[in-house]
C-alpha distance (Angstrom), angle and dihedral (degrees) to the residues before:
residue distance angle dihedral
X1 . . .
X2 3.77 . .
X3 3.60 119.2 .
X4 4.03 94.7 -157.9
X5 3.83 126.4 117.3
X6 3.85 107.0 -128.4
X7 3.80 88.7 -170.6
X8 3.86 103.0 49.7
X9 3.73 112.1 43.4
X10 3.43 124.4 -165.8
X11 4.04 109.5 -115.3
X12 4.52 93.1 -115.1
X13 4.01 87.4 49.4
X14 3.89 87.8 52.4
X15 3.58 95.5 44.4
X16 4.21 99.4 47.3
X17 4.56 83.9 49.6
X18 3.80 117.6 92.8
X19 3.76 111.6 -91.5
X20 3.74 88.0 -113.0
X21 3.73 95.9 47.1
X22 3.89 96.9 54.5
X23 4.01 125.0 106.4
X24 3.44 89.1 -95.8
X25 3.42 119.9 4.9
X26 4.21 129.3 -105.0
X27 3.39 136.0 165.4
X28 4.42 126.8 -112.2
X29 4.22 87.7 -138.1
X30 3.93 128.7 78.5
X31 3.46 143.6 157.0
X32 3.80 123.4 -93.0
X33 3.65 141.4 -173.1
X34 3.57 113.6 -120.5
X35 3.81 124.9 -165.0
X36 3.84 120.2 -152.5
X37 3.34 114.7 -126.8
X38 4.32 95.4 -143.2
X39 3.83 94.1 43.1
X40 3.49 110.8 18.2
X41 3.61 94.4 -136.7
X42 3.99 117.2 141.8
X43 3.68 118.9 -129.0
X44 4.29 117.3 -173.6
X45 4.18 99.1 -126.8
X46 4.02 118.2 -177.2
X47 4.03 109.4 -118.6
X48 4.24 93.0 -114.8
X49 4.02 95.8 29.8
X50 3.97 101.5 168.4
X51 3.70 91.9 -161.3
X52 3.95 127.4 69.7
X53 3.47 114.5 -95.1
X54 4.22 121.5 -155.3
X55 3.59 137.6 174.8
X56 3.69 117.3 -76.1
X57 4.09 85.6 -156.5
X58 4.27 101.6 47.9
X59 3.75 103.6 5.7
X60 4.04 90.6 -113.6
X61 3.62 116.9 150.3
X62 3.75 115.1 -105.2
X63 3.96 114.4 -177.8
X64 4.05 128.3 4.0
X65 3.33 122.0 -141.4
X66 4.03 113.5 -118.8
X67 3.69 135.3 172.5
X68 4.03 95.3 -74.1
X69 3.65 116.2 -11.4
X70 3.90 126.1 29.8
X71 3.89 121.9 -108.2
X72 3.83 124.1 -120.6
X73 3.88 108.5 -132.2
X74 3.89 106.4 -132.9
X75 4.00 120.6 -72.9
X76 3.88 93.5 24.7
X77 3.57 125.6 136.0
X78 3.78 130.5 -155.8
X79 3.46 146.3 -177.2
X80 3.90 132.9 -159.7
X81 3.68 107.8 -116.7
X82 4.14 109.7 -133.9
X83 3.61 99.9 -156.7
């Protein structure tokens, strides 16, 4: 017999399931706050943007797209947005 509690998961067994096959359900993408690193402006960017994202202030590019998740260009910051 098992010794595992179906009903309280422990956060790392969550996070390695399929999004769909979670305890409740949550999606891997989010939006984030990224800081240029010429400008210092801040510019909301989706986690797995598909499109190239620049700078609305100096025209620098921010984010390129890849096959899942978006790449940082050099010297950017970000932050996870919470809600």
């Amino acid at each position: 017999m098992l010794a595992v509690d179906l009903l309280n998961p422990t956060f790392e067994s969550e996070k390695r399931q399929h999004k769909l096959k979670r305890l409740v359900q949550s999606p891997n993408s989010y939006f984030m706050d990224v800081k240029c690193s010429g400008c210092f402006n801040i510019t909301t960017v989706f986690s797995n943007s598909q499109t190239v994202v620049v700078c609305p202030g100096c025209s620098t590019v921010l984010c390129q797209p890849t096959g899942g998740r978006a790449r940082l260009t050099e010297g950017c910051s970000f932050r996870r947005k919470i809600n």
